[in-house]
Chimera marker file (.cmm) of the C-alpha trace (Angstrom):
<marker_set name="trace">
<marker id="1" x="231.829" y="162.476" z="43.600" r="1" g="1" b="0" radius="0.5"/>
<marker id="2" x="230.464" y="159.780" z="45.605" r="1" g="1" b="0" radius="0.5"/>
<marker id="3" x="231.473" y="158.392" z="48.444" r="1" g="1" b="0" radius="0.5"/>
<marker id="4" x="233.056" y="155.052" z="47.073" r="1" g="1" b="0" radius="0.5"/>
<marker id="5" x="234.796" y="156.998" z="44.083" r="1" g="1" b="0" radius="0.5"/>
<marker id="6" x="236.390" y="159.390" z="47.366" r="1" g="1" b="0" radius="0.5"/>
<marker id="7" x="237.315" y="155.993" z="49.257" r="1" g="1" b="0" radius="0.5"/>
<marker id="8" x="238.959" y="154.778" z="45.673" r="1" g="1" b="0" radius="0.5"/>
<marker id="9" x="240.591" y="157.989" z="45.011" r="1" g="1" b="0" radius="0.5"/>
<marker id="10" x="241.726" y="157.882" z="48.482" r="1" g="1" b="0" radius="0.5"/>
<marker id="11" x="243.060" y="154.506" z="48.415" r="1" g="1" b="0" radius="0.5"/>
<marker id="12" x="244.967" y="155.121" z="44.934" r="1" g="1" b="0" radius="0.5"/>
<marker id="13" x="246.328" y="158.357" z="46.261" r="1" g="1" b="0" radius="0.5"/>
<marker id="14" x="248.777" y="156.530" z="48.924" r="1" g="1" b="0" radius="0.5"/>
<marker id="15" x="250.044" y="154.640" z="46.339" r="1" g="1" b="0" radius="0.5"/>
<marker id="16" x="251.346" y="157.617" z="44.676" r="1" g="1" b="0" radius="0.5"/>
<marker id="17" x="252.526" y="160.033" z="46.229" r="1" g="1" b="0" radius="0.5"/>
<marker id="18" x="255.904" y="159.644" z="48.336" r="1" g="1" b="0" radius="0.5"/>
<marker id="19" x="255.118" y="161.720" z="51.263" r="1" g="1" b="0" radius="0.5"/>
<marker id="20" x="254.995" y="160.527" z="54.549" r="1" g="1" b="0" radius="0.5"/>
<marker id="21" x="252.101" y="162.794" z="56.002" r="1" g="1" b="0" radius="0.5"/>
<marker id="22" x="250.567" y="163.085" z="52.754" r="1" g="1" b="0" radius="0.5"/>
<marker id="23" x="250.398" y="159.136" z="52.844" r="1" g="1" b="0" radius="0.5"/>
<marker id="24" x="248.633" y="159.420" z="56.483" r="1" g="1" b="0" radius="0.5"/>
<marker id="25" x="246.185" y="161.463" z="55.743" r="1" g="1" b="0" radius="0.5"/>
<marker id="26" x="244.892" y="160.063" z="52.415" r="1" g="1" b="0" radius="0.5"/>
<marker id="27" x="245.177" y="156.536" z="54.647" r="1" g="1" b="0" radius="0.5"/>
<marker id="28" x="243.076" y="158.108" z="57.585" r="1" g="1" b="0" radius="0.5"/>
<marker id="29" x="240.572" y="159.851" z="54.602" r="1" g="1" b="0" radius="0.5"/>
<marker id="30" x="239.903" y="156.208" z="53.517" r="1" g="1" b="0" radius="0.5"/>
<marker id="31" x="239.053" y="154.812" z="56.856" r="1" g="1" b="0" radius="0.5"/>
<marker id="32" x="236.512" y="157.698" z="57.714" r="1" g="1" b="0" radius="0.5"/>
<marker id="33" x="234.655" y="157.297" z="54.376" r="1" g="1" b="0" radius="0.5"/>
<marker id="34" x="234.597" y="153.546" z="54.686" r="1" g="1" b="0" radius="0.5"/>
<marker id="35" x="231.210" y="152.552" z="56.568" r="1" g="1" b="0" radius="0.5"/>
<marker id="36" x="231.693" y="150.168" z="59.555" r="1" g="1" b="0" radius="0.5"/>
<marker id="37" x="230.393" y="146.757" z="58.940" r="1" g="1" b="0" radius="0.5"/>
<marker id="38" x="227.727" y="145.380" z="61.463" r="1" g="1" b="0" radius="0.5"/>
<marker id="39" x="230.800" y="143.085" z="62.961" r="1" g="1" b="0" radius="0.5"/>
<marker id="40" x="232.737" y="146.336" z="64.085" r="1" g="1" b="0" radius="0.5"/>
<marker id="41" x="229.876" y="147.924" z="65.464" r="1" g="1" b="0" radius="0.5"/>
<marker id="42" x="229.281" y="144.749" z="67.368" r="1" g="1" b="0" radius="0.5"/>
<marker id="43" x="232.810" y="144.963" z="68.672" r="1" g="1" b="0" radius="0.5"/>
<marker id="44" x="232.482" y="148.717" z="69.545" r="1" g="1" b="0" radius="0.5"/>
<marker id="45" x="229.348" y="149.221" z="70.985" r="1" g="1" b="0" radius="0.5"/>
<marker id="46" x="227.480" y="145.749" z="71.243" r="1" g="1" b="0" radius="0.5"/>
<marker id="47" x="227.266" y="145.159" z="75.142" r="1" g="1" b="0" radius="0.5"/>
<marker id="48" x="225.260" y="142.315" z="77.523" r="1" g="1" b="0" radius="0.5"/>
<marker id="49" x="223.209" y="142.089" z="80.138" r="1" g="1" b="0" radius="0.5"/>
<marker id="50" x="225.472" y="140.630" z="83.089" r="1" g="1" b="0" radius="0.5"/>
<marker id="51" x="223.712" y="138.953" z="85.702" r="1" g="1" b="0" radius="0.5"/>
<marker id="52" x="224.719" y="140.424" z="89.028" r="1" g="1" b="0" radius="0.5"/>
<marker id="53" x="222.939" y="138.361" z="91.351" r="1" g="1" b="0" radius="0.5"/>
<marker id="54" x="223.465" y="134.430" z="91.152" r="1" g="1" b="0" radius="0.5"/>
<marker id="55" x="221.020" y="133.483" z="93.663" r="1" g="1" b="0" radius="0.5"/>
<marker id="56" x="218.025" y="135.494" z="93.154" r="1" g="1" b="0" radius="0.5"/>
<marker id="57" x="218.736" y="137.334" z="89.713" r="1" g="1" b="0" radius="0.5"/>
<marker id="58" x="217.320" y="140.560" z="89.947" r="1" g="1" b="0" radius="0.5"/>
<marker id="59" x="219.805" y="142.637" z="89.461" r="1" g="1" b="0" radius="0.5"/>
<marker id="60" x="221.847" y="143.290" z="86.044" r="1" g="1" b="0" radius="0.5"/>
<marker id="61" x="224.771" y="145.761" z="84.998" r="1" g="1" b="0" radius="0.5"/>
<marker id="62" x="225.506" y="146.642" z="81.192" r="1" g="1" b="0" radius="0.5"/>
<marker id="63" x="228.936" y="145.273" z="80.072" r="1" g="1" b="0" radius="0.5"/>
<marker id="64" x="229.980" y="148.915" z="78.341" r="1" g="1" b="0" radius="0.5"/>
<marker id="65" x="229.288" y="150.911" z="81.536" r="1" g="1" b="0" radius="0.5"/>
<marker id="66" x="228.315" y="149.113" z="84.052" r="1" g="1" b="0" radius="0.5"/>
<marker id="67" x="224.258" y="150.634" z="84.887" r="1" g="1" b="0" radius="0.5"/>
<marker id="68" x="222.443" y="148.614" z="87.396" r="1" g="1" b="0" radius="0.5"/>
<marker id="69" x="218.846" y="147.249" z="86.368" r="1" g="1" b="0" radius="0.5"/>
<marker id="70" x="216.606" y="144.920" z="87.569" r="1" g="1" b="0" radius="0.5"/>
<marker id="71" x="216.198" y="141.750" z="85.719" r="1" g="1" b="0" radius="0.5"/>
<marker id="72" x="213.059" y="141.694" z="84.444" r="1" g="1" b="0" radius="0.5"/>
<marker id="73" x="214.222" y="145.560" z="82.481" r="1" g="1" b="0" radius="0.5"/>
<marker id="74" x="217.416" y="144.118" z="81.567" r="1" g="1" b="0" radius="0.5"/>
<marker id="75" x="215.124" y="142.332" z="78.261" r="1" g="1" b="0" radius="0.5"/>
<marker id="76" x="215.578" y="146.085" z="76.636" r="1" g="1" b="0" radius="0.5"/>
<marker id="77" x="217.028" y="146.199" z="73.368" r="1" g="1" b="0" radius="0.5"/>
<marker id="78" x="219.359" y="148.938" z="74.184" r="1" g="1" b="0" radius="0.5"/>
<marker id="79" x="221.003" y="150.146" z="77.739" r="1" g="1" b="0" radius="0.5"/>
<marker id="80" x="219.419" y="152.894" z="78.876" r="1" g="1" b="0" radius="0.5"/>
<marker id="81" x="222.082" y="154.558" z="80.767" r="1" g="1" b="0" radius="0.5"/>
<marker id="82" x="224.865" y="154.566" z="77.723" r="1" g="1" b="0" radius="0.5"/>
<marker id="83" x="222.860" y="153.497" z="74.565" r="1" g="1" b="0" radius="0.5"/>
<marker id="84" x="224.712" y="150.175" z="73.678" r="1" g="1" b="0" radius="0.5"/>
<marker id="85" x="222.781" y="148.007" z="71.562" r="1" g="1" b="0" radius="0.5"/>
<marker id="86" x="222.360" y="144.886" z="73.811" r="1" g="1" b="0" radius="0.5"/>
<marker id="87" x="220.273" y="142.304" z="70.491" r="1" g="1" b="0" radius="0.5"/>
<marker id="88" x="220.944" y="141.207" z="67.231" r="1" g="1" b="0" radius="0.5"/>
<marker id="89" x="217.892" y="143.700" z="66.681" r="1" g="1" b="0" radius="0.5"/>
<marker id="90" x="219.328" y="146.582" z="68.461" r="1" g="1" b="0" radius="0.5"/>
<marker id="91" x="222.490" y="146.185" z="66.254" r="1" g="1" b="0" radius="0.5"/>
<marker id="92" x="220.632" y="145.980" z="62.976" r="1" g="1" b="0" radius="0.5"/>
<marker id="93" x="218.512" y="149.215" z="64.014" r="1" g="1" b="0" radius="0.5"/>
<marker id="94" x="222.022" y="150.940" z="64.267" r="1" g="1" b="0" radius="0.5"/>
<marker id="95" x="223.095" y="149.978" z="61.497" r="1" g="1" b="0" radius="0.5"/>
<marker id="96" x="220.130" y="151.182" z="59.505" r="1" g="1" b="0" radius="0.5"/>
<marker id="97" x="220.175" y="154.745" z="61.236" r="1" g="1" b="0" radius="0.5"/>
<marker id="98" x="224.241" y="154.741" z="60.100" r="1" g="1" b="0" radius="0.5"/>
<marker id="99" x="223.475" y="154.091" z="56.653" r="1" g="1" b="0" radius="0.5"/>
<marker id="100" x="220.532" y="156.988" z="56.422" r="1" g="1" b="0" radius="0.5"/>
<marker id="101" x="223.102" y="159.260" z="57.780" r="1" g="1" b="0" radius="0.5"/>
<marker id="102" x="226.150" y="158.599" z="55.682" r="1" g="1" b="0" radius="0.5"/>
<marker id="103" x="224.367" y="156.881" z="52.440" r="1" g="1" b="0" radius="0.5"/>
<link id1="1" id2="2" r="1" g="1" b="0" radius="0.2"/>
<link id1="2" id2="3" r="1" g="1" b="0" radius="0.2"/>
<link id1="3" id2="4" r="1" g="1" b="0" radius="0.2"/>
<link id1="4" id2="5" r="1" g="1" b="0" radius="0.2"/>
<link id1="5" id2="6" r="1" g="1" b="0" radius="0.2"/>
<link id1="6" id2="7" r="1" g="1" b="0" radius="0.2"/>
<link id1="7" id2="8" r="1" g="1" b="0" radius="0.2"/>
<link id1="8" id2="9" r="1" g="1" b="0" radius="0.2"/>
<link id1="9" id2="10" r="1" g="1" b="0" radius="0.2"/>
<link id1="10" id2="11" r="1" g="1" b="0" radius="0.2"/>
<link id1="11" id2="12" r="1" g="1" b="0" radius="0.2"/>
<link id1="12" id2="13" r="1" g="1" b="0" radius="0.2"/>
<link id1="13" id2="14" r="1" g="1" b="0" radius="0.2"/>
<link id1="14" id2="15" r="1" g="1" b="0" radius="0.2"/>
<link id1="15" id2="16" r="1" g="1" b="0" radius="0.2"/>
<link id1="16" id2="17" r="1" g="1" b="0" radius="0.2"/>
<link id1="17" id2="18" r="1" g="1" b="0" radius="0.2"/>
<link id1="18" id2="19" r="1" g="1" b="0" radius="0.2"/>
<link id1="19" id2="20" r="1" g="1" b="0" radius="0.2"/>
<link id1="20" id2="21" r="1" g="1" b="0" radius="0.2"/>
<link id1="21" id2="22" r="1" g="1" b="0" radius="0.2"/>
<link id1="22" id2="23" r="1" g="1" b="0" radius="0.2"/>
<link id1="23" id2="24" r="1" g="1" b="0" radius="0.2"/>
<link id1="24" id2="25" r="1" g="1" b="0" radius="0.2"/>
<link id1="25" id2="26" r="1" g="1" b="0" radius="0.2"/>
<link id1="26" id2="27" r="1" g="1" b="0" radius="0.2"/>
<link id1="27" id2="28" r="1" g="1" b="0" radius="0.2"/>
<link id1="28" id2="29" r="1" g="1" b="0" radius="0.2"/>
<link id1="29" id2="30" r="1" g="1" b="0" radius="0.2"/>
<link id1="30" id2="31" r="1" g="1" b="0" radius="0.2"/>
<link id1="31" id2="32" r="1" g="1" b="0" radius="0.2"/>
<link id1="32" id2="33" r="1" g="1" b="0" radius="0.2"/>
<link id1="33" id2="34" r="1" g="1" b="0" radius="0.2"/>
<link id1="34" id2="35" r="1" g="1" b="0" radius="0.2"/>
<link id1="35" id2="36" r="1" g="1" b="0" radius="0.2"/>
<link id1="36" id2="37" r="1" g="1" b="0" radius="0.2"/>
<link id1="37" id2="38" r="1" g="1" b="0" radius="0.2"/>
<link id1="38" id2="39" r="1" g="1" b="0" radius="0.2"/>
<link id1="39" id2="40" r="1" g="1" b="0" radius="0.2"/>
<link id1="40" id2="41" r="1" g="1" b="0" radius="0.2"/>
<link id1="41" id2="42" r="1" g="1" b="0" radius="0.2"/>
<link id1="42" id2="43" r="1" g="1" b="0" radius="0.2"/>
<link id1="43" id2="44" r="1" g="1" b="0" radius="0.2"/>
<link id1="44" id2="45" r="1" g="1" b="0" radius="0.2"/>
<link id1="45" id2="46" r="1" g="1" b="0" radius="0.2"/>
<link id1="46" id2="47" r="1" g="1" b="0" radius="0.2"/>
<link id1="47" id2="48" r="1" g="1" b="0" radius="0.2"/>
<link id1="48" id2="49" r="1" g="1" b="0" radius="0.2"/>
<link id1="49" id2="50" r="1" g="1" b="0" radius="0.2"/>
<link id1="50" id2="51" r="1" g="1" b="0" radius="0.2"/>
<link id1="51" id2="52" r="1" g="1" b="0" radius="0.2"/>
<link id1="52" id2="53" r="1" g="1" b="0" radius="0.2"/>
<link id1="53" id2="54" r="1" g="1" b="0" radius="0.2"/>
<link id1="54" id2="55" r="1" g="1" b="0" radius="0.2"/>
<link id1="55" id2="56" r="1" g="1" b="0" radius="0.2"/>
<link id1="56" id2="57" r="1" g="1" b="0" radius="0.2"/>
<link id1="57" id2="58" r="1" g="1" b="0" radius="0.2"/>
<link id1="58" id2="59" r="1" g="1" b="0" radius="0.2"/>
<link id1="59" id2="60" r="1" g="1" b="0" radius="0.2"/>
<link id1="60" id2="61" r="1" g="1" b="0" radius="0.2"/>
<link id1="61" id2="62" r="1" g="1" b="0" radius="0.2"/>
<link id1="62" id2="63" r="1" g="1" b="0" radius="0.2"/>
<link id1="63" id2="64" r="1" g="1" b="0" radius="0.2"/>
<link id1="64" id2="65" r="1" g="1" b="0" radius="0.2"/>
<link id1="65" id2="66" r="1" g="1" b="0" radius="0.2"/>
<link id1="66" id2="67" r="1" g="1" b="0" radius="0.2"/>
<link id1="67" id2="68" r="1" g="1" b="0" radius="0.2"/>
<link id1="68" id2="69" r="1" g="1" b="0" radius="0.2"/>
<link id1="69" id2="70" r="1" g="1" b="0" radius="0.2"/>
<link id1="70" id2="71" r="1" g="1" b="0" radius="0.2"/>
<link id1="71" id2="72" r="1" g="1" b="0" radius="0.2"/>
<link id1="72" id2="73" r="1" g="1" b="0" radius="0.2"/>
<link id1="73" id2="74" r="1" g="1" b="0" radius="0.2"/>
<link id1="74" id2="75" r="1" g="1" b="0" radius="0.2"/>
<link id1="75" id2="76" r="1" g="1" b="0" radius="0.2"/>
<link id1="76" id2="77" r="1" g="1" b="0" radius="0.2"/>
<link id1="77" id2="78" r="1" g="1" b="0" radius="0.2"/>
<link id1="78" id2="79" r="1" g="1" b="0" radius="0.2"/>
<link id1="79" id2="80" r="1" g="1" b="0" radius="0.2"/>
<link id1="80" id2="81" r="1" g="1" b="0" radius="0.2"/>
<link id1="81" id2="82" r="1" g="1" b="0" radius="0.2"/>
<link id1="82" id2="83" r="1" g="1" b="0" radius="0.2"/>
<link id1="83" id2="84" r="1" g="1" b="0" radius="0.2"/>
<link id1="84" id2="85" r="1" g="1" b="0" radius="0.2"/>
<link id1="85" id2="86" r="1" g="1" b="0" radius="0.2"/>
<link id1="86" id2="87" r="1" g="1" b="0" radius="0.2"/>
<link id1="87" id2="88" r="1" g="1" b="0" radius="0.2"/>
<link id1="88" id2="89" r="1" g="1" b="0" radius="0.2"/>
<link id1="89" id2="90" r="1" g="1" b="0" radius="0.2"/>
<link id1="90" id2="91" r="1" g="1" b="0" radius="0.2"/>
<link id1="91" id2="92" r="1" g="1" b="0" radius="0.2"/>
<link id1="92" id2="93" r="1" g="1" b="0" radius="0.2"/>
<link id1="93" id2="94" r="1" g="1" b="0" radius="0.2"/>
<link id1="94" id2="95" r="1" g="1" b="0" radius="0.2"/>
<link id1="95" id2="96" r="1" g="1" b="0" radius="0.2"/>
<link id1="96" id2="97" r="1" g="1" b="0" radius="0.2"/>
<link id1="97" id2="98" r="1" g="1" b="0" radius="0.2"/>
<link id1="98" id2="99" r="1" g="1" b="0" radius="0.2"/>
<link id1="99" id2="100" r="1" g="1" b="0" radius="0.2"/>
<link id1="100" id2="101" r="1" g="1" b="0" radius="0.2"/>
<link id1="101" id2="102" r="1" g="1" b="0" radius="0.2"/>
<link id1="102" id2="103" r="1" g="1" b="0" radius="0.2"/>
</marker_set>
């Protein structure tokens, strides 16, 4: 079975049956065979470069957990303290390693 004909079997198997937990889990079974789409892990894990000195800018935090870094590092494509992808690049290079895991 592959993994779209699980997600459809899934998705028709809430529809019949008339069990509360039964509903839940085939619900939850859905969601964790559905691949995230590049806009959710944007929203999860996407984080910025925040400028933390105005005057002189050489210091930057990440967004996601706040690691200090000078400002001429802070051109990295991902944080090196937590791992968020911090480009469009850095995003798509996620993306690629989630779909040669789960594809």
């Amino acid at each position: 079975m592959t993994r779209e004909e699980a997600v459809k079997f899934a998705e028709h198997a809430v529809n019949i049956t008339g069990i509360s937990e039964v509903k839940e889990f085939y619900r939850m079974a859905a969601v964790a065979l559905t691949p995230p789409t590049q806009e959710q892990v944007e929203k999860v894990w996407r984080g910025e470069w925040i400028n933390t000195n105005n005057e002189v800018e050489q210091m930057c935090k990440c967004s996601k957990c706040g690691y200090p870094i000078s400002y001429f590092w802070s051109r990295t494509q991902f944080c090196p303290n937590c791992g968020a992808p911090m480009t469009d690049e850095a995003v798509g290079m996620v993306m690629e390693r989630w779909e040669e895991l789960h594809g």
